[in-house]
TORDRENTOR-809022 format. One record per residue (C-alpha): x, y, z; residue in three letters; residue number from 1. Coordinates in pm, 1 decimal, always signed. Example, Ala and Ser with C-alpha at 12.3 -4.5 7.8 and 13.67 -1.06 7.14 Angstrom:
residues 2
ZALUM      east     north        up    r    k
ZALUM   +1230.0    -450.0    +780.0  ALA    1
ZALUM   +1367.0    -106.0    +714.0  SER    2
***
This chain:
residues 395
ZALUM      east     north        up    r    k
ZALUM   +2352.0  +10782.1   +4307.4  UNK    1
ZALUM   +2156.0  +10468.8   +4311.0  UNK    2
ZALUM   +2340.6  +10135.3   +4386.5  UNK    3
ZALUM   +2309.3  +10004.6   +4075.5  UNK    4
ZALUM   +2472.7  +10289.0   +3883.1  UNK    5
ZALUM   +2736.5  +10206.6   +4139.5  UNK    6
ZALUM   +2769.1   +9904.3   +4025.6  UNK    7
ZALUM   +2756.7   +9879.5   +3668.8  UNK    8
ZALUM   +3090.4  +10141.5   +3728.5  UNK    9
ZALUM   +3243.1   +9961.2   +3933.0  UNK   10
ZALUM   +3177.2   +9678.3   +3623.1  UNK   11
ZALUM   +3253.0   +9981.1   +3361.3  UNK   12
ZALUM   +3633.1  +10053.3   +3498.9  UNK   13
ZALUM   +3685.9   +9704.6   +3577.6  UNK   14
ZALUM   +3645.3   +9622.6   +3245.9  UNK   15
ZALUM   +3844.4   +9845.9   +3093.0  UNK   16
ZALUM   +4163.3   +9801.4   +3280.9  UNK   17
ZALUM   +4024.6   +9374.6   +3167.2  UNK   18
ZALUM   +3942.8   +9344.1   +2809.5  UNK   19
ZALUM   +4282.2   +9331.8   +2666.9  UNK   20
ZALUM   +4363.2   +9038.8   +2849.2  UNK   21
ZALUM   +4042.1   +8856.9   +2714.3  UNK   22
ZALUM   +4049.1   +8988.5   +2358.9  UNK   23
ZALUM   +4054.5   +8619.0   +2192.0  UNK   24
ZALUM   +3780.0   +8513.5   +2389.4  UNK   25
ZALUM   +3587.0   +8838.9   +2315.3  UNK   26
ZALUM   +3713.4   +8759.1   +1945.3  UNK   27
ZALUM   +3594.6   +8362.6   +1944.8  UNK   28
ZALUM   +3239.6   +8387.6   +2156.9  UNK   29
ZALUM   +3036.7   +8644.1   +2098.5  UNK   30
ZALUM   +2703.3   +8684.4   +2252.9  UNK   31
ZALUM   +2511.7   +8787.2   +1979.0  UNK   32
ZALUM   +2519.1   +8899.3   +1643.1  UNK   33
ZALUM   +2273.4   +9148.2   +1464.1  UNK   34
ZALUM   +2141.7   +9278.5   +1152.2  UNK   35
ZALUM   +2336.0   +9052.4    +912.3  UNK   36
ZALUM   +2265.9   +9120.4    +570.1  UNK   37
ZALUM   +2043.4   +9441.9    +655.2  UNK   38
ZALUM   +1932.5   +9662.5    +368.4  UNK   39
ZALUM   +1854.4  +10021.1    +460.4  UNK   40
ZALUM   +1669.6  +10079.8    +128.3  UNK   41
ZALUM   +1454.0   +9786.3    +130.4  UNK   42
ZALUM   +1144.6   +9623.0    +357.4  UNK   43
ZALUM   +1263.3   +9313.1    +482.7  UNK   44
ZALUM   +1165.7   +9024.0    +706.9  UNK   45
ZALUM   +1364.9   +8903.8    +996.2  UNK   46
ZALUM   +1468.8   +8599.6   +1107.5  UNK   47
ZALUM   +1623.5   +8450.6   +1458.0  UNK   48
ZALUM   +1849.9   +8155.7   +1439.9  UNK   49
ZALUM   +1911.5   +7989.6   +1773.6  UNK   50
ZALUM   +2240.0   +7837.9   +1747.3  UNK   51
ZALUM   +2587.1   +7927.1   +1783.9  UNK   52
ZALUM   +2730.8   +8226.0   +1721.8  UNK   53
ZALUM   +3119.7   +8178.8   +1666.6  UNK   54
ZALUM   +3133.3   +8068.2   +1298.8  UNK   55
ZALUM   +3192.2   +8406.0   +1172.0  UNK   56
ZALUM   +3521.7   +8502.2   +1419.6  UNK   57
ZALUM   +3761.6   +8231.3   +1347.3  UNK   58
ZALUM   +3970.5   +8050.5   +1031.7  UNK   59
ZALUM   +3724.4   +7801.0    +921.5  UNK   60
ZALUM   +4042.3   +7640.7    +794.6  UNK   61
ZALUM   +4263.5   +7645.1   +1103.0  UNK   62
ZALUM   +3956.8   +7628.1   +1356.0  UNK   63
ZALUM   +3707.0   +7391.3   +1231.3  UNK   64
ZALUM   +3903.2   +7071.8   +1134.8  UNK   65
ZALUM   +3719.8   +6885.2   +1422.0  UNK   66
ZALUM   +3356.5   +7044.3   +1366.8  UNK   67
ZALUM   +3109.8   +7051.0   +1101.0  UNK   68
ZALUM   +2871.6   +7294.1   +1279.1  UNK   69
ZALUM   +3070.0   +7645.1   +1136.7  UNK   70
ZALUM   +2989.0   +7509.9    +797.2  UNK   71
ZALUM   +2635.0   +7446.2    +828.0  UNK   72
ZALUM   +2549.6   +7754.5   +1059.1  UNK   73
ZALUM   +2684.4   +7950.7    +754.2  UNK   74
ZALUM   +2511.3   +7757.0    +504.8  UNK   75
ZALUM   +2176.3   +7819.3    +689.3  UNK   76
ZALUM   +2234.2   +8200.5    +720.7  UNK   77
ZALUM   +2332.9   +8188.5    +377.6  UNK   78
ZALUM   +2009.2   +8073.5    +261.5  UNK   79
ZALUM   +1824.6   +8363.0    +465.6  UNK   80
ZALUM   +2056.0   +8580.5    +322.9  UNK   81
ZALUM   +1965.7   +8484.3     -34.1  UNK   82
ZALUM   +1622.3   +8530.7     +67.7  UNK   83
ZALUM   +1634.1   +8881.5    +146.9  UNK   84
ZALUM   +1643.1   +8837.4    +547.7  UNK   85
ZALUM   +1781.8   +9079.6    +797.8  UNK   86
ZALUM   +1951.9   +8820.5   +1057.6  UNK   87
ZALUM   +1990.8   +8776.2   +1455.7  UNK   88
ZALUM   +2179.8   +8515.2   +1569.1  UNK   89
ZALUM   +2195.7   +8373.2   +1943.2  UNK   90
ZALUM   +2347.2   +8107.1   +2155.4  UNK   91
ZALUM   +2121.8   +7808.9   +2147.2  UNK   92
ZALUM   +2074.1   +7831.8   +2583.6  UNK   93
ZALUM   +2196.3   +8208.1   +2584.8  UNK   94
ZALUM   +1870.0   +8382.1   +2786.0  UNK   95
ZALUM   +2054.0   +8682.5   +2881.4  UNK   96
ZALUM   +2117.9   +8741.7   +2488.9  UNK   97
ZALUM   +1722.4   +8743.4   +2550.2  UNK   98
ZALUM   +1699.1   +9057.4   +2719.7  UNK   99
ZALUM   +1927.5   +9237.9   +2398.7  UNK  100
ZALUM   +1625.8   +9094.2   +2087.1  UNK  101
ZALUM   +1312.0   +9066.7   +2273.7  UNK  102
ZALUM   +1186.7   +9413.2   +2152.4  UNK  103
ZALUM   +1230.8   +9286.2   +1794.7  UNK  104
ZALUM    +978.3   +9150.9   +1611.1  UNK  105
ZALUM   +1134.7   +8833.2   +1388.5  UNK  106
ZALUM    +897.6   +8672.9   +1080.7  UNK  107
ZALUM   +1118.0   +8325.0   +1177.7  UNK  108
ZALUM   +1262.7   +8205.5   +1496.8  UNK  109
ZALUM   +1468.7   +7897.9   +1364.0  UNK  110
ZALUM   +1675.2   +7662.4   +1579.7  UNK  111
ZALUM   +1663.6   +7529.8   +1916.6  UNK  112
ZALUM   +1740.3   +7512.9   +2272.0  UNK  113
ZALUM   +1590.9   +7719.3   +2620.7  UNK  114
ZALUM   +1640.2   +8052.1   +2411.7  UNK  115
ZALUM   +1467.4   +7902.7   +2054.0  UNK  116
ZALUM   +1180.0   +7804.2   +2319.7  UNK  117
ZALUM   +1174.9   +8105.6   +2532.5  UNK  118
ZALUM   +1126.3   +8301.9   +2175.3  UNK  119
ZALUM    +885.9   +8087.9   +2015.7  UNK  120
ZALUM    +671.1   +8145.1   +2362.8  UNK  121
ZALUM    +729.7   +8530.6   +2336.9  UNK  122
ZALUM    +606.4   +8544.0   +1922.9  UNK  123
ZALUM    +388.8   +8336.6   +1887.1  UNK  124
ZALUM    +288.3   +8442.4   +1571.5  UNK  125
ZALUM    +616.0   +8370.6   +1393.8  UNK  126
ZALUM    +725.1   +8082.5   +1212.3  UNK  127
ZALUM    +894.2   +7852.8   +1442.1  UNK  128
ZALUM   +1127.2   +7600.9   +1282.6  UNK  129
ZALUM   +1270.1   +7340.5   +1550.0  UNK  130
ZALUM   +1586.7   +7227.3   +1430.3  UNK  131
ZALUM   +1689.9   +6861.3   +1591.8  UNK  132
ZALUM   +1993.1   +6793.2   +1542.1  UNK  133
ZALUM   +1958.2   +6507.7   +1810.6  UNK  134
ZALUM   +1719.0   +6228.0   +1821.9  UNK  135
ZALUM   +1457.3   +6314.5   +2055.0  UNK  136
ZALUM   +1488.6   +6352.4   +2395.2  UNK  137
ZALUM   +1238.7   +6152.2   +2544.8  UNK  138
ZALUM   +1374.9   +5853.0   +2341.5  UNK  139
ZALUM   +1728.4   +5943.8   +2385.2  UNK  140
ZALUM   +1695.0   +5959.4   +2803.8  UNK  141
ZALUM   +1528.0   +5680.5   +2767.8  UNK  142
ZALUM   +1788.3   +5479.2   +2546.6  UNK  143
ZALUM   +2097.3   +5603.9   +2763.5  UNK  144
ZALUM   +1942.0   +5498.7   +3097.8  UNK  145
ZALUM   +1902.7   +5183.2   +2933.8  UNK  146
ZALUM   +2256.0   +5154.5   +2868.9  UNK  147
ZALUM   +2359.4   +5305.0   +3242.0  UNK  148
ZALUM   +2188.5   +5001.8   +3327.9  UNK  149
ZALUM   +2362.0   +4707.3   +3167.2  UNK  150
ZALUM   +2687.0   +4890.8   +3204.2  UNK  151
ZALUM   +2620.7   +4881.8   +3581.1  UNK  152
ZALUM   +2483.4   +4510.5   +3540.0  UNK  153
ZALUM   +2811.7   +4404.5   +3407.8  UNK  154
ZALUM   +3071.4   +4627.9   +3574.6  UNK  155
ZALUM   +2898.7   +4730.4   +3910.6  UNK  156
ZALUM   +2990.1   +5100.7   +3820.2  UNK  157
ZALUM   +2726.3   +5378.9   +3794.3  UNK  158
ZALUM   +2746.0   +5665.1   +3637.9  UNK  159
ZALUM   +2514.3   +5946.1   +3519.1  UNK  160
ZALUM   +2312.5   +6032.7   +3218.0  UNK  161
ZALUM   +2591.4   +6254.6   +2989.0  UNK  162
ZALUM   +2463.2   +6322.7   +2656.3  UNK  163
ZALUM   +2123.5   +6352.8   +2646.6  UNK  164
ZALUM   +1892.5   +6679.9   +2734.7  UNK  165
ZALUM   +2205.4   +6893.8   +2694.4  UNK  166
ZALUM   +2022.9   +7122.6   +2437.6  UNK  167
ZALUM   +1660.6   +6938.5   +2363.1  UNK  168
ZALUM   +1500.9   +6954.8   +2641.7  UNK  169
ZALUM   +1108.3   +6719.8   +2742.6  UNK  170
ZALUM    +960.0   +7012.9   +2791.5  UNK  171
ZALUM   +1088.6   +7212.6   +2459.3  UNK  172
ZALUM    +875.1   +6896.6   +2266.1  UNK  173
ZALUM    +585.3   +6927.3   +2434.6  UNK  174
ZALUM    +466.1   +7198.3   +2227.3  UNK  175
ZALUM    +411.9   +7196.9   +1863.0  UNK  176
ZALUM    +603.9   +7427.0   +1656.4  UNK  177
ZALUM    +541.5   +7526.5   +1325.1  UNK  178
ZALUM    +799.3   +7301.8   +1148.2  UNK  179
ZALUM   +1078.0   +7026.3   +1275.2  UNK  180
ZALUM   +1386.3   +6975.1   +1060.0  UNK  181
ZALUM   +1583.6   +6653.9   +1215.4  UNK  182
ZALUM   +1913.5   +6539.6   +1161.5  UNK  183
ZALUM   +1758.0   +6222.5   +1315.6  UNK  184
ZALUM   +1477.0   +5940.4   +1272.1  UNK  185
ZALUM   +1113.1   +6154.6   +1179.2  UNK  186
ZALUM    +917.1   +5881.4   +1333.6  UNK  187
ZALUM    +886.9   +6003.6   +1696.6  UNK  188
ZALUM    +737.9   +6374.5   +1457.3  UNK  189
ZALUM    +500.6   +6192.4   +1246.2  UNK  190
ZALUM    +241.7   +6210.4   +1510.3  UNK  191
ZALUM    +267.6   +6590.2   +1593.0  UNK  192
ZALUM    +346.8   +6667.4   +1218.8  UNK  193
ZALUM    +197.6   +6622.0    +868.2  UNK  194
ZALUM    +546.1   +6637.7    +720.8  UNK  195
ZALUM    +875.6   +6637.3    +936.6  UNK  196
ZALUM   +1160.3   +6733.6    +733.8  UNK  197
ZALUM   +1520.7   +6519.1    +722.1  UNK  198
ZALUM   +1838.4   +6631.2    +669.4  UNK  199
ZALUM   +2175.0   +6492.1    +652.7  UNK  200
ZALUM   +2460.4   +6693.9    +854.5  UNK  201
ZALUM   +2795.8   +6689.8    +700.6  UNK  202
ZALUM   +3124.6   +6559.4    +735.7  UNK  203
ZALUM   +3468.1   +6645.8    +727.4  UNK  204
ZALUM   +3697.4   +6512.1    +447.0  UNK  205
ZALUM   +4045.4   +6460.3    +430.5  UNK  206
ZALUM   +4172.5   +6614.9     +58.5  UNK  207
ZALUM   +4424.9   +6414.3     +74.8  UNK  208
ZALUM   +4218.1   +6102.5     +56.6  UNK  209
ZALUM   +4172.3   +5913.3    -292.4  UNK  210
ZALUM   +3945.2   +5638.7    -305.9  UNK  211
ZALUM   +4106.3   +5295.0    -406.5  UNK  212
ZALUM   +4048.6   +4907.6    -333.1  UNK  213
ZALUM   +4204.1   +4812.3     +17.6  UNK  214
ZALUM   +4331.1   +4468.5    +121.9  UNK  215
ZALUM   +3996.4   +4357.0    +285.7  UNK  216
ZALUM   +4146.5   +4072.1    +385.2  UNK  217
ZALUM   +4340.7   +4233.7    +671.5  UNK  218
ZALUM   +4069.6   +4522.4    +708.8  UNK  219
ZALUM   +3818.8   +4311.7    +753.8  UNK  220
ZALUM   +3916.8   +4285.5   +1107.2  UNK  221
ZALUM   +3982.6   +4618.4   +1190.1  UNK  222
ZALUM   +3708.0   +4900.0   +1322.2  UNK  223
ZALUM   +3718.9   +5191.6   +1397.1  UNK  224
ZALUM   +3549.4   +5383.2   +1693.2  UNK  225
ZALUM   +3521.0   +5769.0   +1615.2  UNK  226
ZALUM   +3355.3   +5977.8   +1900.6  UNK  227
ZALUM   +3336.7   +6188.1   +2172.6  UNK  228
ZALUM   +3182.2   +6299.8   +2487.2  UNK  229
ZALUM   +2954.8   +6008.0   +2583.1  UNK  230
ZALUM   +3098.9   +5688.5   +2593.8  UNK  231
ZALUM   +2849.0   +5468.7   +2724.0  UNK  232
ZALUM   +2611.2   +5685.6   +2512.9  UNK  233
ZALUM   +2760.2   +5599.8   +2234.7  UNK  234
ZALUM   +2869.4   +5250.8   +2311.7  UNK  235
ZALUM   +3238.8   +5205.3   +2334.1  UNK  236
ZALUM   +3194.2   +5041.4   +2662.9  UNK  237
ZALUM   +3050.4   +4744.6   +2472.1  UNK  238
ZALUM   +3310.4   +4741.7   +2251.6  UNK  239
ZALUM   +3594.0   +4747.5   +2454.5  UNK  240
ZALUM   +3419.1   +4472.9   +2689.0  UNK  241
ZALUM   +3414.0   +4225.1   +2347.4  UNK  242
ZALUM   +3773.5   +4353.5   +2240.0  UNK  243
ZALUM   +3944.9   +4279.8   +2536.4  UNK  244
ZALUM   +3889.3   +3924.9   +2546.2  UNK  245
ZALUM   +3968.8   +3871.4   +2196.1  UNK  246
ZALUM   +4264.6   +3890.0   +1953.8  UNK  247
ZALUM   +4165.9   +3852.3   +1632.3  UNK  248
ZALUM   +3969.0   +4153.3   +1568.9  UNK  249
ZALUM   +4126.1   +4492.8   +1628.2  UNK  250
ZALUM   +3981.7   +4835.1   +1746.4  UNK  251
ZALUM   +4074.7   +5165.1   +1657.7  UNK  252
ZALUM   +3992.3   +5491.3   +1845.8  UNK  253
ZALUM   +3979.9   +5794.3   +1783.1  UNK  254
ZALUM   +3844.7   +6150.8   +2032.5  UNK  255
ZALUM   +3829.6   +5915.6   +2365.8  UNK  256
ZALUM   +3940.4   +6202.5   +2664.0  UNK  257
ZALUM   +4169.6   +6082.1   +2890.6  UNK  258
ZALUM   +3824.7   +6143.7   +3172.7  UNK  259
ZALUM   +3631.9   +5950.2   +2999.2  UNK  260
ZALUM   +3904.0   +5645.1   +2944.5  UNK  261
ZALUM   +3884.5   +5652.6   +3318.6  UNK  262
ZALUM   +3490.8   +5574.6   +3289.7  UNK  263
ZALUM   +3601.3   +5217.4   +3155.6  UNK  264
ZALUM   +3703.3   +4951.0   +3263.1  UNK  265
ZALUM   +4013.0   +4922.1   +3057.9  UNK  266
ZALUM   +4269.0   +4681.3   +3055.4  UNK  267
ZALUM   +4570.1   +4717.7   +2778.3  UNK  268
ZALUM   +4483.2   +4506.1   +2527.6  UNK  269
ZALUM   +4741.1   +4468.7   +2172.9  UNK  270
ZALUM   +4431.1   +4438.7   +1967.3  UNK  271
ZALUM   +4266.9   +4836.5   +2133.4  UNK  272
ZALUM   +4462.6   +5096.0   +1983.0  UNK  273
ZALUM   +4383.9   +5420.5   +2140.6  UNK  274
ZALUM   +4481.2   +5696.2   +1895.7  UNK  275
ZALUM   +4356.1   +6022.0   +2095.7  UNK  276
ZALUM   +4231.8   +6283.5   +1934.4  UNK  277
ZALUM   +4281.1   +6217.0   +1580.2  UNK  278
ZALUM   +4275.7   +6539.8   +1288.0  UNK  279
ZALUM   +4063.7   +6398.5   +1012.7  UNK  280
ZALUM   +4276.6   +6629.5    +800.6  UNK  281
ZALUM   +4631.5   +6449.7    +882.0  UNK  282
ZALUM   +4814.1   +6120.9    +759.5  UNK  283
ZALUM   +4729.8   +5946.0   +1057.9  UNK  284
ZALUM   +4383.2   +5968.4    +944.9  UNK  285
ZALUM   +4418.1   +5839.8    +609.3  UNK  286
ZALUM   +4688.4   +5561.6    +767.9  UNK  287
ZALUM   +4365.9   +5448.0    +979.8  UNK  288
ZALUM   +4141.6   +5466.5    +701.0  UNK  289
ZALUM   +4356.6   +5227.3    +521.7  UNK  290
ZALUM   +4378.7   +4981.7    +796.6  UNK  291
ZALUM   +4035.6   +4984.5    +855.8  UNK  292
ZALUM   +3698.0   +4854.4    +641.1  UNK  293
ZALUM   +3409.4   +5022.9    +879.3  UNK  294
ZALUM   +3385.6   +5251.5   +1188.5  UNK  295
ZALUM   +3143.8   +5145.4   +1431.0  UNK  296
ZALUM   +2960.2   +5346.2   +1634.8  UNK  297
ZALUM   +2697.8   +5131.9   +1862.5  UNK  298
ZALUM   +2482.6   +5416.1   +1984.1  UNK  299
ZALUM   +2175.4   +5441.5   +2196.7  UNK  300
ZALUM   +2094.7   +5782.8   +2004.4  UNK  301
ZALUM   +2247.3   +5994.8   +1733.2  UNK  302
ZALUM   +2133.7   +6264.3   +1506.8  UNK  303
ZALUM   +2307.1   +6099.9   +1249.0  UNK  304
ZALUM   +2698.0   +6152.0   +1398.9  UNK  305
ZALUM   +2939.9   +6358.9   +1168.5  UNK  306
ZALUM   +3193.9   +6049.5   +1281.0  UNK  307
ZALUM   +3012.9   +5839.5   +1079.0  UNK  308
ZALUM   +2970.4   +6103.5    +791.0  UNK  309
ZALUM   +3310.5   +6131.3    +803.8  UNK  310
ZALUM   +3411.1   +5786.1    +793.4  UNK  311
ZALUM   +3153.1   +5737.4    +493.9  UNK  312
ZALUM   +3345.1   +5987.5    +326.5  UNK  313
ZALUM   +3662.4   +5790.3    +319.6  UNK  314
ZALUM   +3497.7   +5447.5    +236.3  UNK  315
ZALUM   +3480.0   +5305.4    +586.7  UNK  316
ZALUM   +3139.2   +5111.0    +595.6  UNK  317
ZALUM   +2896.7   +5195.3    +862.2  UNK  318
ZALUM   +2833.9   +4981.4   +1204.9  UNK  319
ZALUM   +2564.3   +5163.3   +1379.6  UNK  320
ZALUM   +2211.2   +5103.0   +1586.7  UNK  321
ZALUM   +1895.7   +5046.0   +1397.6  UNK  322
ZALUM   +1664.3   +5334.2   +1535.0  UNK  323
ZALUM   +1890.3   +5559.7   +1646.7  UNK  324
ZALUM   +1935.6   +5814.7   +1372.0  UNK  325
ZALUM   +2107.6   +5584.8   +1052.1  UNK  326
ZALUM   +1783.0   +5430.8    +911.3  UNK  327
ZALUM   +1792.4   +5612.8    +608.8  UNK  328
ZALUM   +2110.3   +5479.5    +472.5  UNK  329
ZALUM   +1959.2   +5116.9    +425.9  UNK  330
ZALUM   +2181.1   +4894.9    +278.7  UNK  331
ZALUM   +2511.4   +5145.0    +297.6  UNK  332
ZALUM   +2529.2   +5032.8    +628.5  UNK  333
ZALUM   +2515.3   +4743.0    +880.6  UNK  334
ZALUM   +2241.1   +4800.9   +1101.4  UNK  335
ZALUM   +2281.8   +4640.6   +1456.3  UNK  336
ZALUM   +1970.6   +4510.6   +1580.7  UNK  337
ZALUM   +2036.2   +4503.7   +1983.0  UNK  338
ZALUM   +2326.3   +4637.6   +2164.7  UNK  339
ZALUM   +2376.7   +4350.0   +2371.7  UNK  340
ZALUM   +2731.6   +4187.1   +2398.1  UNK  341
ZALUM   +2664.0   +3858.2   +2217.0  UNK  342
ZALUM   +2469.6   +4019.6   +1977.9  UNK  343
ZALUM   +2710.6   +4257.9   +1879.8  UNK  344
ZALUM   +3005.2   +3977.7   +1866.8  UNK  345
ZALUM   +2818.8   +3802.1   +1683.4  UNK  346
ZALUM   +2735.0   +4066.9   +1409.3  UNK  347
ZALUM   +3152.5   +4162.1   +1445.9  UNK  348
ZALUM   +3208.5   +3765.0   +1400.4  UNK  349
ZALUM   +3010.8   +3806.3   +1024.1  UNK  350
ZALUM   +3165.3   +4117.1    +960.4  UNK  351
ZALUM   +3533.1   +3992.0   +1030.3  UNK  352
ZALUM   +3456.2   +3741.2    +785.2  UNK  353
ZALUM   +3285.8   +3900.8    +446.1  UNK  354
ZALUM   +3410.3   +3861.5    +148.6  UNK  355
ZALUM   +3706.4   +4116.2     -12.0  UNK  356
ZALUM   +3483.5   +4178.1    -315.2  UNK  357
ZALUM   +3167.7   +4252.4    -106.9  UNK  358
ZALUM   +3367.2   +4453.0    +135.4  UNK  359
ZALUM   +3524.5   +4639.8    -173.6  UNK  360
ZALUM   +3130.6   +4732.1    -382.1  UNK  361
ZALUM   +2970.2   +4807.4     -56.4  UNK  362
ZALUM   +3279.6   +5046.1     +17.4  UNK  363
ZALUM   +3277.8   +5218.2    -298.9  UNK  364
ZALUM   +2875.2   +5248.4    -275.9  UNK  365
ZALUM   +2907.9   +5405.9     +49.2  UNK  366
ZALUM   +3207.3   +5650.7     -59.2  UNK  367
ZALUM   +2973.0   +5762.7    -345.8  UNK  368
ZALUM   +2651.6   +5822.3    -162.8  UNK  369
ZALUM   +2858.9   +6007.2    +116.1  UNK  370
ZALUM   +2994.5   +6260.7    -170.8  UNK  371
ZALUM   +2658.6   +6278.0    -269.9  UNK  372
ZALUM   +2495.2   +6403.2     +78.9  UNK  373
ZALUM   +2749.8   +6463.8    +276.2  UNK  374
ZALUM   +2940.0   +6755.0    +118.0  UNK  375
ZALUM   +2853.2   +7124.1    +266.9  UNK  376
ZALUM   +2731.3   +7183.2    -101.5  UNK  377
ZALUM   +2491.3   +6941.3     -57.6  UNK  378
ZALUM   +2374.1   +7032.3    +304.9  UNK  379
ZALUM   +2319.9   +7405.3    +181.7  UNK  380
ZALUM   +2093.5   +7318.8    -155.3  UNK  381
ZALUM   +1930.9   +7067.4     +72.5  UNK  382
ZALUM   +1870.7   +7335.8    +403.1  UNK  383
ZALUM   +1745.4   +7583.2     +77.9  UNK  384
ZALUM   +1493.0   +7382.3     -60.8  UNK  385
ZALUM   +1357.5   +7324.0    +292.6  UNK  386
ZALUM   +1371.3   +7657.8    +344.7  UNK  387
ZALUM   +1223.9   +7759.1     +71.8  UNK  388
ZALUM    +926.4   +7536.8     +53.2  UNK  389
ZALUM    +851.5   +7609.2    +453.4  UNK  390
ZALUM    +831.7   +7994.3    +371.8  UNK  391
ZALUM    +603.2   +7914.5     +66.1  UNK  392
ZALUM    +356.4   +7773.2    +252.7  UNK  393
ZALUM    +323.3   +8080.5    +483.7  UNK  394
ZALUM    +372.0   +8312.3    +174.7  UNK  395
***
């Protein structure tokens, strides 16, 4: 018997006497799934979506609050559904699931990440659809190292590079593909492509919420700071550094990890309320959203963050980077022009100080235009008539 055979045994009977004692993680991350929405009675084209693969083996309603993703993964493969496709879908950087669809031939490879590229390198002769949901990386390692920088100019603490080139990597955009959707700004595409298609993600919205006029006077001084991993990246280092040395402004956060608190150099402060991790879905969500008039979110790159989606959604008016993935809400949000401390204070200085009435139209503008693009309804009938039109032109 050769050694291998030995081995995958060995694997075989381990495995067995194992499985039972990983069943929700067998449940919650599968490797791949295949042949969704496969007709045996009719000729149909195939499609690959490089993604993620767990929105079909949970509660969207228990597991999701926190993500957006499961929703729009299912809108996608809903469209390609509706269009008569047979479906694959893979792990965005899964190469082993590789090895298990390589013999296939797929009309579409759509998505991203190592695997998206791997394919698209494999067939060329499919339609390749890169789907950004970041800004792009060259800009964004550029943007963040910019930002390692001051924080190390002003603290004397380095740290390294944390959001960027997770799942876009330089040399996945050195090649063309066949189409780019982006969540993000099109200009660094316009070069490379006649006609870069945007998209706005979702966001996640509290039912509970009811949209009425706020006393501006007392949230005009309040923000709110929605995030994640990141948080130089996404520039709650600046804020904390203007907070601290000033009471009459308050800041509100929300999703800051107790690891990455220890990134900063905090000091307790009355006027920096740390909130945790915060369910969009609870009261102490809508008890922020009433204390607050705009979540700020002073990013070196975004592809358009479902934080500030979400905050849109409730009314909270946008603070957020010129640049970096918000340009295309214009006037339903503040656009920050540097991310330099005395610039920003000085933009928080106006904002702390704008009149009730404005505060109250520009928050009712931006609570309708976020129903209006933001919704999951909106993000499928938007991903369809992408679709659609992408797969008429190859017709």
């Amino acid at each position: 018997m050769k050694v291998v055979d030995i081995q995958n045994r060995i694997r075989d009977k381990a495995w067995n006497y194992l499985k039972g004692s990983f069943y929700h993680h067998r449940l919650v991350n599968p490797p791949i799934l295949q042949n969704i929405n496969f007709s045996p009675v009719q000729d149909q084209k195939r499609v690959i979506i490089c993604y993620q693969t767990t929105s079909h083996f949970f509660d969207l309603d228990e597991e999701s609050k926190g993500r957006t993703q499961p929703y729009e993964i299912l809108s996608i493969i809903k469209v390609f559904s509706e269009l008569n496709y047979c479906i694959d879908v893979i792990g965005c950087n899964d190469l082993q699931a590789l090895n298990y669809v390589s013999n296939k031939k797929y009309d579409v490879i759509f998505g991203f990440g190592e695997a998206f590229y791997q394919l698209t390198n494999y067939q060329p002769d499919a339609i390749s659809v890169l789907y950004m949901t970041e800004h792009h990386p060259a800009f964004s390692y550029k943007e963040e190292q910019k930002r390692l920088d001051y924080f190390y100019a002003r603290h004397k603490r380095t740290t390294n590079i944390s959001r960027s080139g997770l799942y876009y990597k330089l040399h996945h955009l050195n090649r063309k593909y066949s189409y780019v959707i982006t969540l993000s700004e099109i200009e660094p595409f316009i070069a490379q492509y006649k006609k870069p298609y945007s998209l706005f993600p979702t966001g996640i919205f509290n039912i509970n919420y009811s949209f009425k006029r706020k006393n501006f006077e007392i949230a005009r001084k309040h923000f709110l700071w929605l995030g994640s991993k990141g948080v130089i990246h996404k520039g709650l280092d600046l804020l904390i550094d203007i907070f601290q040395k000033r009471s009459d402004v308050i800041l509100h956060i929300g999703g800051l990890s107790k690891a990455e608190k220890k990134v900063l150099p905090w000091k307790d402060s009355s006027n920096i309320i740390d909130h945790g991790q915060i369910n969009i879905r609870s009261d102490l969500f809508l008890k922020i959203v009433e204390q607050c008039a705009y979540i700020i979110l002073p990013s070196c790159s975004e592809g358009f963050s479902t934080s500030i989606s979400t905050g849109m959604l409730h009314g909270l008016i946008p603070v957020v980077m010129k640049g970096t993935g918000f340009n295309r809400l214009n006037n339903k949000a503040v656009l920050l022009e540097d991310y330099k401390i005395e610039y920003i204070e000085s933009a928080l200085n106006e904002l702390a100080n704008k009149s009730s009435h404005e505060l109250n139209e520009v928050s009712n503008e931006v609570f309708k235009f976020a129903h209006q693009n933001f919704s999951v309804k909106a993000f499928k009938e938007n991903i369809q008539e992408i679709i659609v039109e992408i797969l008429n032109k190859n017709a």
